[in-house]
N, C-alpha and C positions, 0 to 999 in steps of 0.2 A: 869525413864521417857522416855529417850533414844527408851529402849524395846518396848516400848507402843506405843508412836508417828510411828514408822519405824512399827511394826506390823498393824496400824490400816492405815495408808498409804497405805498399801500392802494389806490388806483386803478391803479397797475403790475400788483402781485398781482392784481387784481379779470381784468386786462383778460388777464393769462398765463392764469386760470385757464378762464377763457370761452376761449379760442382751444383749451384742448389738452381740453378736454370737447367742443368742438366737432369737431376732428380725432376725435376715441375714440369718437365716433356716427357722426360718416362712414366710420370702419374696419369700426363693428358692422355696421352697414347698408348699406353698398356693397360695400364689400370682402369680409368674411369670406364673405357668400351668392356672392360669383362663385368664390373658389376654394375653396368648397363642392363649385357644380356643373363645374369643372374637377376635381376631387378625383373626385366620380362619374364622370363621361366616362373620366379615365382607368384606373379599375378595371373598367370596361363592356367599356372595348376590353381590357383583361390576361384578362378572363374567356372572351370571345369567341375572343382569341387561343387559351386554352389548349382551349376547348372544340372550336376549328377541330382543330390539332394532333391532339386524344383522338380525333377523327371519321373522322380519315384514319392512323389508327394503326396500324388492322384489326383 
């Protein structure tokens, strides 16, 4: 019973830590590069804006 309890312990931890290293590659790799380029986009358009603005200042 020993064997069983300490193996399935070990197989719980084994199987937590495969699921949240799997989540923390899908966040590196899907996630972070879209609000990357939503991160661009939005200082594209704050620059545009202010440069519309300076253009029509006189």
């Amino acid at each position: 019973m020993k064997h069983f309890t300490s193996g399935l312990v070990v197989g719980v931890l084994g199987t937590v830590a495969a699921g949240l290293g799997a989540l923390f590659t899908f966040k590196k790799s899907v996630v972070d590069p879209i609000e990357d380029q939503e991160q661009k986009f939005e200082d594209n358009r704050k620059r545009a804006l202010r440069k519309s603005r300076a253009a029509h200042n006189g």
